[in-house]
PLY file of the C-alpha trace (Angstrom):
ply
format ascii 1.0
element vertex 448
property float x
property float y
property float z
element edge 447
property int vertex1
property int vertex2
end_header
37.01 -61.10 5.20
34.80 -61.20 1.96
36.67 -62.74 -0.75
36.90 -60.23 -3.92
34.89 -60.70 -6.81
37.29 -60.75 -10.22
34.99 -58.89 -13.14
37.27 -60.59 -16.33
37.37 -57.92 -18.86
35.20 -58.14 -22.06
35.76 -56.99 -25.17
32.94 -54.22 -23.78
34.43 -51.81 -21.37
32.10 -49.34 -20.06
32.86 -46.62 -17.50
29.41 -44.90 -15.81
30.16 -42.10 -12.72
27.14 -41.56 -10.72
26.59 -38.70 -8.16
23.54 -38.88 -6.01
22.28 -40.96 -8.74
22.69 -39.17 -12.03
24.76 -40.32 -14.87
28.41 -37.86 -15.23
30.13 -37.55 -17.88
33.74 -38.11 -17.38
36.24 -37.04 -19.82
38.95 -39.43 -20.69
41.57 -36.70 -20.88
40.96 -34.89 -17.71
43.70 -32.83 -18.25
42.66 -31.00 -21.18
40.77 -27.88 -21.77
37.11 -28.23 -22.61
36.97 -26.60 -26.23
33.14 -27.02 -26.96
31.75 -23.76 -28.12
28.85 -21.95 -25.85
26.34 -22.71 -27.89
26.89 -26.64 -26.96
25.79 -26.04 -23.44
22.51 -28.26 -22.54
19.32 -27.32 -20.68
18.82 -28.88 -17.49
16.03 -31.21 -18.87
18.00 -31.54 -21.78
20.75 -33.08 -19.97
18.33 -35.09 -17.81
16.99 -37.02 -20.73
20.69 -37.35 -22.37
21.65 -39.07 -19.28
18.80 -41.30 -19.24
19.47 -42.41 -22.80
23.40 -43.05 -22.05
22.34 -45.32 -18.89
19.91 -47.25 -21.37
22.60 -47.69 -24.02
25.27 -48.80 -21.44
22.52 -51.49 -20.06
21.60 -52.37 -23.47
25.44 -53.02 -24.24
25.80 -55.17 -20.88
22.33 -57.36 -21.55
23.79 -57.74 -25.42
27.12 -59.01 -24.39
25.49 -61.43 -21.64
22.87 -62.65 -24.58
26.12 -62.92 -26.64
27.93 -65.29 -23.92
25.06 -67.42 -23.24
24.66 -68.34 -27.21
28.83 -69.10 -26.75
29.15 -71.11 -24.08
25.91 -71.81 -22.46
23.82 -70.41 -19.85
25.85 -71.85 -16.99
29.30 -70.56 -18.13
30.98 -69.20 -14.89
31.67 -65.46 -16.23
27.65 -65.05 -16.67
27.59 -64.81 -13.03
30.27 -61.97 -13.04
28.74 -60.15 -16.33
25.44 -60.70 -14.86
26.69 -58.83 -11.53
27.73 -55.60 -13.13
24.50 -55.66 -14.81
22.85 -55.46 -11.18
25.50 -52.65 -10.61
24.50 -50.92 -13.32
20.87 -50.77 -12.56
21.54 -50.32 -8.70
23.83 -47.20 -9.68
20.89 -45.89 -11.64
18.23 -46.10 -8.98
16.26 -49.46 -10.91
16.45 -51.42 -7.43
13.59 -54.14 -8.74
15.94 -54.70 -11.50
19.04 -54.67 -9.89
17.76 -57.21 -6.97
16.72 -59.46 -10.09
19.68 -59.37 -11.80
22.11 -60.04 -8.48
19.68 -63.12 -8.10
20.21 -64.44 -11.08
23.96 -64.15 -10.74
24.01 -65.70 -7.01
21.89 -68.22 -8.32
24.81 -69.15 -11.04
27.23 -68.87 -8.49
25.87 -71.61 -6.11
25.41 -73.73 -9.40
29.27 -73.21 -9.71
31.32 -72.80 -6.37
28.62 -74.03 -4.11
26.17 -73.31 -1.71
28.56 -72.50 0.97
30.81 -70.32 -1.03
32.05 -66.85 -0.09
32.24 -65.94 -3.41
28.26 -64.90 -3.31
29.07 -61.90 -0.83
28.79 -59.74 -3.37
25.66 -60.50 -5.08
24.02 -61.14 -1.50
25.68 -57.26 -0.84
24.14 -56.15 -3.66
20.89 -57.16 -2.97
20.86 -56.15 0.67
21.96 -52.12 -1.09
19.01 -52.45 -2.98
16.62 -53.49 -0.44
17.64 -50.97 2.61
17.55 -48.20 -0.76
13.77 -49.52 -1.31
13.54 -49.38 2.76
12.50 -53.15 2.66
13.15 -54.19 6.63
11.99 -57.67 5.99
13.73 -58.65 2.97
16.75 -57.04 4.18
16.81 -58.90 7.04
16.51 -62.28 5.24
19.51 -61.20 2.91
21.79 -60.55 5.94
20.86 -63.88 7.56
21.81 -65.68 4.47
25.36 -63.34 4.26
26.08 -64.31 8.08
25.27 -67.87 7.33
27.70 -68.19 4.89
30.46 -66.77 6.62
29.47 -69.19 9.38
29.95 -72.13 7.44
33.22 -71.27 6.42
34.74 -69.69 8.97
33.34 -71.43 12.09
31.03 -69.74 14.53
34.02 -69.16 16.93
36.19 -67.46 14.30
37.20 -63.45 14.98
36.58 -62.64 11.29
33.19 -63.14 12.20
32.84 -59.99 14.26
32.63 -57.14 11.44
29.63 -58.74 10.27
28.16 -59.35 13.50
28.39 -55.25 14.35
27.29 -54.26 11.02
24.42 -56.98 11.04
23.46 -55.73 15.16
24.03 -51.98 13.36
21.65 -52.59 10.80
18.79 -54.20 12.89
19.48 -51.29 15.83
18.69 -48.48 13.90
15.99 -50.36 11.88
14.03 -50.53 15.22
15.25 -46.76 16.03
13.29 -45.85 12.96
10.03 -48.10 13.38
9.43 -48.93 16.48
6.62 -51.15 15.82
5.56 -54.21 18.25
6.03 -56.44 14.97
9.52 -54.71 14.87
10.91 -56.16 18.09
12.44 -58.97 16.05
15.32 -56.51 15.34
16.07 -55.78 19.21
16.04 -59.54 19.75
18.75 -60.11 16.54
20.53 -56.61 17.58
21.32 -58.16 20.90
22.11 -61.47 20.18
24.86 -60.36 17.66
26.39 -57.80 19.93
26.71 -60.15 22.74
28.13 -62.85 20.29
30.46 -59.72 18.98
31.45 -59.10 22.26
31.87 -62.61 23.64
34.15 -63.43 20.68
36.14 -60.08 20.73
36.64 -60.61 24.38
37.91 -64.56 23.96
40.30 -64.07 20.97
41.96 -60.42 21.74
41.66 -59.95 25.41
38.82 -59.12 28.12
40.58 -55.66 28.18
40.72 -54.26 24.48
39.66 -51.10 22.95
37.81 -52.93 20.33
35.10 -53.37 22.90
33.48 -50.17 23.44
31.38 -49.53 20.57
30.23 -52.68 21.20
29.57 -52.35 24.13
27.81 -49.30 23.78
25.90 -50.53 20.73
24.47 -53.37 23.23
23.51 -50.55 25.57
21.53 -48.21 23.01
19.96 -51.47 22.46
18.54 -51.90 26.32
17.49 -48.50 26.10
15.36 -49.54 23.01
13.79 -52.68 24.71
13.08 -50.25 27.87
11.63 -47.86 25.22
9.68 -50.93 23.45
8.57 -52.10 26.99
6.74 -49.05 27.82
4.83 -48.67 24.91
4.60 -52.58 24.42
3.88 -53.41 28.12
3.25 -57.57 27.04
6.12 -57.91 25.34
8.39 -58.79 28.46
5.82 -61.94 28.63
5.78 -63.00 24.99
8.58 -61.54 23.52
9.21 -62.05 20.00
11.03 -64.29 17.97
14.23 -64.27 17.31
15.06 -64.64 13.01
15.87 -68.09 12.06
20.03 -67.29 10.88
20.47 -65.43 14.34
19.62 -68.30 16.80
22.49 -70.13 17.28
24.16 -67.11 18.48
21.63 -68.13 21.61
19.41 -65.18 23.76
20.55 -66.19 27.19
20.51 -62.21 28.17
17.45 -61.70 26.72
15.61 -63.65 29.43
17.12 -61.01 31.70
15.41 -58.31 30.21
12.80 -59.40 29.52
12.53 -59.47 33.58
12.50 -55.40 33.31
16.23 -54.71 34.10
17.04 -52.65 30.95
18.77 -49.72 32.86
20.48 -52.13 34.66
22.07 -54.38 31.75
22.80 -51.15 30.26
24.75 -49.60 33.35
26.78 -52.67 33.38
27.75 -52.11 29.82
29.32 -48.47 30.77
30.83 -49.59 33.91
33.06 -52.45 32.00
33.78 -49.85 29.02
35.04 -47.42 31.93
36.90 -50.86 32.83
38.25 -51.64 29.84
39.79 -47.99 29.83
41.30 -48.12 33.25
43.09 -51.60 32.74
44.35 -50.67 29.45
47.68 -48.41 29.31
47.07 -47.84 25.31
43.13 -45.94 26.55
43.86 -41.94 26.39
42.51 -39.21 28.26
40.30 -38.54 25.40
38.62 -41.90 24.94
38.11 -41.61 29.27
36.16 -38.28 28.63
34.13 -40.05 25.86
33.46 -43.05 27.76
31.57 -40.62 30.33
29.80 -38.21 28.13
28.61 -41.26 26.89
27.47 -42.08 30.60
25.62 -39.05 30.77
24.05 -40.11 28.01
22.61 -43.06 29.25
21.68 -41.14 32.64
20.12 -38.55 30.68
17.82 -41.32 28.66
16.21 -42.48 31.84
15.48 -39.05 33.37
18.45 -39.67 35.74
19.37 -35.76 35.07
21.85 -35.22 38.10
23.85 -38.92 37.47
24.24 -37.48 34.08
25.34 -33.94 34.77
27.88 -35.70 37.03
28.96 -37.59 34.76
29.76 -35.18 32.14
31.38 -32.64 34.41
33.75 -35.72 35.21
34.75 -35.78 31.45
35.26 -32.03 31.88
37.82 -33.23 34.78
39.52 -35.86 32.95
40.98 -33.48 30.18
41.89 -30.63 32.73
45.76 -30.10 31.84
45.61 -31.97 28.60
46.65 -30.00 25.49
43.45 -31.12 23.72
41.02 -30.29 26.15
39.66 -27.33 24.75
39.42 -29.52 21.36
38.26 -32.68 22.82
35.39 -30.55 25.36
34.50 -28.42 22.22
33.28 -31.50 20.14
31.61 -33.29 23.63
29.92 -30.28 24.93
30.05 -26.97 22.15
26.47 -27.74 21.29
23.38 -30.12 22.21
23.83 -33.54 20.61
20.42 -35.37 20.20
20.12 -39.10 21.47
20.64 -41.87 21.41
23.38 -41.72 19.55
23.90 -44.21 16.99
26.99 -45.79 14.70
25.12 -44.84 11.52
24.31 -42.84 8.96
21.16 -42.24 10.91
22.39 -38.66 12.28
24.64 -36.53 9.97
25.34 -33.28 9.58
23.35 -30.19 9.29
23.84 -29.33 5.26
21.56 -26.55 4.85
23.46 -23.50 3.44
21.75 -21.23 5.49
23.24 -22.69 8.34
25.96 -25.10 8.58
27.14 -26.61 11.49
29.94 -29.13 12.17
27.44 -31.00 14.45
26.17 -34.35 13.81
22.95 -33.33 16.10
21.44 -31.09 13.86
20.11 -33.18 11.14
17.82 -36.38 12.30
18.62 -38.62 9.10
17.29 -41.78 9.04
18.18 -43.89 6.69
14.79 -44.88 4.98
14.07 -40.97 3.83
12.23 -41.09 0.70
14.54 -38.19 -0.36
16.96 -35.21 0.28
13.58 -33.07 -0.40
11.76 -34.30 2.10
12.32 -32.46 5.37
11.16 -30.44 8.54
13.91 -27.69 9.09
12.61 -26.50 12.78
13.97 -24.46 16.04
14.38 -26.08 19.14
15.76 -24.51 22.74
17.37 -27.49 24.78
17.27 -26.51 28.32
20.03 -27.24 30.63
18.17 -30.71 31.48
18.25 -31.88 27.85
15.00 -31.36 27.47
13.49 -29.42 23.70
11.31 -26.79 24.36
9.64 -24.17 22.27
9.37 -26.31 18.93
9.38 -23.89 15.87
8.52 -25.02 12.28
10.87 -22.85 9.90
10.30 -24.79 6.50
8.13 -28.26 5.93
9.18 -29.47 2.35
7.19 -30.26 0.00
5.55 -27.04 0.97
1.87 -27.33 2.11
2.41 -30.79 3.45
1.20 -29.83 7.28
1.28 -33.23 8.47
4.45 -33.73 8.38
5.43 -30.86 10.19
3.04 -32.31 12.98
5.44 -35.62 12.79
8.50 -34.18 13.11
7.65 -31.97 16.20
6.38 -34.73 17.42
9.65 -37.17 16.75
12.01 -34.01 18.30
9.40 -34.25 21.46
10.32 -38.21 22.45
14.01 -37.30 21.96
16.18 -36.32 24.60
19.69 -34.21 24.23
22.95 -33.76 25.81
23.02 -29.80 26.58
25.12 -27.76 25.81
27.86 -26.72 28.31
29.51 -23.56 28.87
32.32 -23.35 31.71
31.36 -26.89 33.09
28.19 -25.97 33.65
25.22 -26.80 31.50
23.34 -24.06 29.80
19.92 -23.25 27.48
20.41 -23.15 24.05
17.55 -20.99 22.01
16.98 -21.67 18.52
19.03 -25.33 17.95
18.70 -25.91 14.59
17.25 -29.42 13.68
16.26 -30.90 10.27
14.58 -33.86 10.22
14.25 -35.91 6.90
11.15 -38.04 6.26
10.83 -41.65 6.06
8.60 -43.57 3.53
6.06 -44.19 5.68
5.61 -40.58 6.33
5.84 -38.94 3.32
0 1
1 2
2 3
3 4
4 5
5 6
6 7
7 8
8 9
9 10
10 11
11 12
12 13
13 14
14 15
15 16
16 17
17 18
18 19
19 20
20 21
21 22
22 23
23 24
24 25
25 26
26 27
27 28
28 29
29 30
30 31
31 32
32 33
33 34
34 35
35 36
36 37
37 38
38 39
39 40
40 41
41 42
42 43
43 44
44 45
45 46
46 47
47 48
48 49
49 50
50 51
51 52
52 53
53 54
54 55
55 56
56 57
57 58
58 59
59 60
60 61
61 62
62 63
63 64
64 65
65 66
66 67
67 68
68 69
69 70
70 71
71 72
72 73
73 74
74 75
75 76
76 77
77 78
78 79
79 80
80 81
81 82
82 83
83 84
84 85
85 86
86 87
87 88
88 89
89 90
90 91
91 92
92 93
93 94
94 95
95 96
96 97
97 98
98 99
99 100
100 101
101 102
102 103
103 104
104 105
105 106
106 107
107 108
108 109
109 110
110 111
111 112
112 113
113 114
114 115
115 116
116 117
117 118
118 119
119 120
120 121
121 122
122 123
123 124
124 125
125 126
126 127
127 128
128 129
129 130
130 131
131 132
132 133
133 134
134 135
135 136
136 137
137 138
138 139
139 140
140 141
141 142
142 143
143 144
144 145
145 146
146 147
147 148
148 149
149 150
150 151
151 152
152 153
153 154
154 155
155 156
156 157
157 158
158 159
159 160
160 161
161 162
162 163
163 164
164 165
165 166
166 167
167 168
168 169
169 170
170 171
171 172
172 173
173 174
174 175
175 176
176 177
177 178
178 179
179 180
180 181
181 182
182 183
183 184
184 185
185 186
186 187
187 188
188 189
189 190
190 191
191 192
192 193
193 194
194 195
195 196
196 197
197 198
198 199
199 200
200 201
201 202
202 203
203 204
204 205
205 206
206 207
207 208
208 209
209 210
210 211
211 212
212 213
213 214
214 215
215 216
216 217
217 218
218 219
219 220
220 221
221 222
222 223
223 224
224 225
225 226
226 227
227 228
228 229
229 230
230 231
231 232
232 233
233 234
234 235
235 236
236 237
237 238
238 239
239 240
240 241
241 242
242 243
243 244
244 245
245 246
246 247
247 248
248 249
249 250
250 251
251 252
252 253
253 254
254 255
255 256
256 257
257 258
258 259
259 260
260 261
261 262
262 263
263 264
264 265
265 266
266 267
267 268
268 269
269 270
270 271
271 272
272 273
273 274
274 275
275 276
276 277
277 278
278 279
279 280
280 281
281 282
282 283
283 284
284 285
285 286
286 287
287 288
288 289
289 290
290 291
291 292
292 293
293 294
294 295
295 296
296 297
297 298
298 299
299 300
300 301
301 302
302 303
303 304
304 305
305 306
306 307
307 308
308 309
309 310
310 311
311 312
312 313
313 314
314 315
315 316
316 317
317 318
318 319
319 320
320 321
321 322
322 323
323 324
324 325
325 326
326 327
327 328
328 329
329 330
330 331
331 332
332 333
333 334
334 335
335 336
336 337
337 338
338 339
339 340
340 341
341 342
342 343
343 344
344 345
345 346
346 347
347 348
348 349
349 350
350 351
351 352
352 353
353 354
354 355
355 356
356 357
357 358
358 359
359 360
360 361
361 362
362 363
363 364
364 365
365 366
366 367
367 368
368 369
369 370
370 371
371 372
372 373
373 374
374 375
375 376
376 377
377 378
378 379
379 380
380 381
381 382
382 383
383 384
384 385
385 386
386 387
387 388
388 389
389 390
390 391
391 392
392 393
393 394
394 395
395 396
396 397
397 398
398 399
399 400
400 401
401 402
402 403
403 404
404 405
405 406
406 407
407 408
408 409
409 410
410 411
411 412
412 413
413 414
414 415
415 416
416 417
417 418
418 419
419 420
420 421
421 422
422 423
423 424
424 425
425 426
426 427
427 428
428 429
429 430
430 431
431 432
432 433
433 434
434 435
435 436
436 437
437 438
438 439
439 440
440 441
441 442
442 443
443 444
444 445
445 446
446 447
């Protein structure tokens, strides 16, 4: 549990609203009616520049009142830490990341100076930082901030404490769909920290609130997305099974004793076992409902279906179908499993999100590939897939590439959609061809 960081008010209270990262105006009396004539309304560019000057005066005002407190009571003076934070706030609202990561460095490094090096009380500035960094898609640094986060809780909490496990799943998260969205040789590092956390996740989950409980799963299930990605790295990697790759200094006492083991090749199998103890897990325990049964097999398809295994998986999700037959949810339940294709793997992430495209919105969080480095909304391939009965895309169509002209990218994206493989659709427990799926895929920085 991080421990809350107390902003003392100043004698400078600013408010700043940001959507999608431009400064809103906020009336203080929301309630009543806006009486500025017509004639007041603002040009777009207008309005672009206005906010632009009100996020420099508001930064101006914070840097003033932090040169104001330093001529006070020093430049160690506890509160320069916390005024100095919602400076890097400020700057990190407004899209200045470079800024923002210096100012949250400056204010951890006051922190330490005054609570210690072991203090929780430097989440938030080590937070901050890590924001800024996965904004700037900065893998490395990122990764260095997040060590230095878990290390902390570590030394307060114990390695064998339960509060640990949040951070261990959003740490494993992090690192899983970093690789997802690389995929580099250099990039293995994240597999080796992704699976080191989940299995320390898991291990203390398991010891501290039973072998049995529902808390489990998406662990488990996050430790089996990540065999799939060493089986995926191991086939375009074939040395790494010999060499492997180093495992990031803050992760290693969690140990890599299963890493050994797949190193050996046995990726499907690790994986398997995963599913089989969720489906475990959800026999044993009397609180597990039909519904989280029917997911706990689609999501064995899924697996199937990633190694080619098409009949194990069709099997699989036909025994979903049976697990909901005479439930009053099962058409609701089987709609959201089976209604349309779902691209995978299928990560806990922002990483796929829905299809937002006014021209066709879907409540379907396979229609959009979104990873999380995108340059920008505006970079995209919208395209047209059919996904055959077997999961497989066919008949790739490019419908818009934006910005227009750029060819290339187009090229990339068909070429992403290609390596991917999909849960089909289903129609009276039967699998079925979809024409025309509707995919956009957003660009990351390395692409665009």
């Amino acid at each position: 549990m991080l421990l809350p960081l107390k902003i003392r008010p100043t004698a400078l209270t600013v408010a700043c609203f940001f959507s999608y990262g431009l400064l809103a105006s906020v009336s203080v009396n929301a309630d009543q009616p806006d009486t500025s004539p017509p004639e007041a309304s603002v040009a777009p560019a207008t309005q672009a520049t206005t906010r632009e000057l009100d996020i420099n005066r508001v930064l101006e005002n914070h840097r003033s009142a932090i040169e104001q407190k330093e001529f006070e009571v020093g430049p160690y003076d506890p509160e320069l830490s916390e005024m100095i934070f919602g400076l890097g706030k400020t700057l990190q609202t407004g899209q200045r990341y470079d800024e923002a990561v210096t100012a949250y460095k400056r204010s951890l490094h006051l922190n330490r100076i005054n609570n210690g090096v072991y203090s929780l009380t430097q989440a938030p500035m080590l937070r901050g930082i890590i924001e800024s960094q996965i904004k700037q898609g900065l893998f490395k640094e990122t990764a260095e901030n997040y060590e230095q986060l878990l290390w902390i809780h570590v030394k307060t909490y114990g390695r064998d404490d339960p509060r640990l496990i949040p951070l261990l799943n959003e740490i494993s998260q992090w690192h899983l769909n970093s690789y997802s969205q690389t995929g580099r040789r250099v990039d293995a590092f994240h597999l080796e920290a992704a699976f080191n956390l989940y299995s320390a996740a898991i291990q203390l989950s398991s010891e501290h609130l039973g072998s049995d409980n529902l808390e489990l799963i998406p662990l488990l299930s996050s430790l089996a997305i990540t065999s799939y990605y060493y089986a995926v790295h191991q086939q375009l990697y074939p040395e790494f099974s010999d060499i492997g790759s180093p495992v990031p200094f803050g992760y290693r006492s969690f140990g890599s004793a299963g890493n050994d083991m797949l190193r050996r090749g046995s990726y499907y199998l690790h994986g398997r076992s995963a599913h089989n103890r969720i489906l475990s897990i959800l026999t044993d325990n009397p609180a597990a409902t039909p519904q989280d049964k029917a997911n706990a097999y689609a999501d064995l398809g899924d697996w199937y279906q990633l190694f080619g295994r098409h009949r194990q998986a069709i099997d699989a999700y036909q025994e979903a179908h049976k697990i909901m037959e005479g439930s009053q949810q099962k058409d609701t339940v089987l709609s959201a499993l089976f209604s349309t294709p779902r691209m995978l793997p299928k990560l806990e992430s922002r990483q796929v999100s829905s299809d937002t495209s006014p021209a066709n919105t879907l409540n379907n969080d396979a229609t959009t590939l979104s990873l999380e480095y995108a340059t920008a909304p505006d970079h995209y391939v919208n395209l047209s897939v059919d996904v055959t009965p077997q999961g497989i895309p066919k008949n790739l169509q490019i419908q818009e590439v934006h910005p227009e002209g750029s060819s290339d990218l187009g090229r990339w994206a068909k070429q992403t959609i290609r390596s991917r493989r999909f849960r089909p659709r289903f129609e009276g427990g039967f699998p079925v061809l979809t024409n025309a799926f509707p995919i956009r895929v957003l660009i990351p920085n390395e692409h665009s």
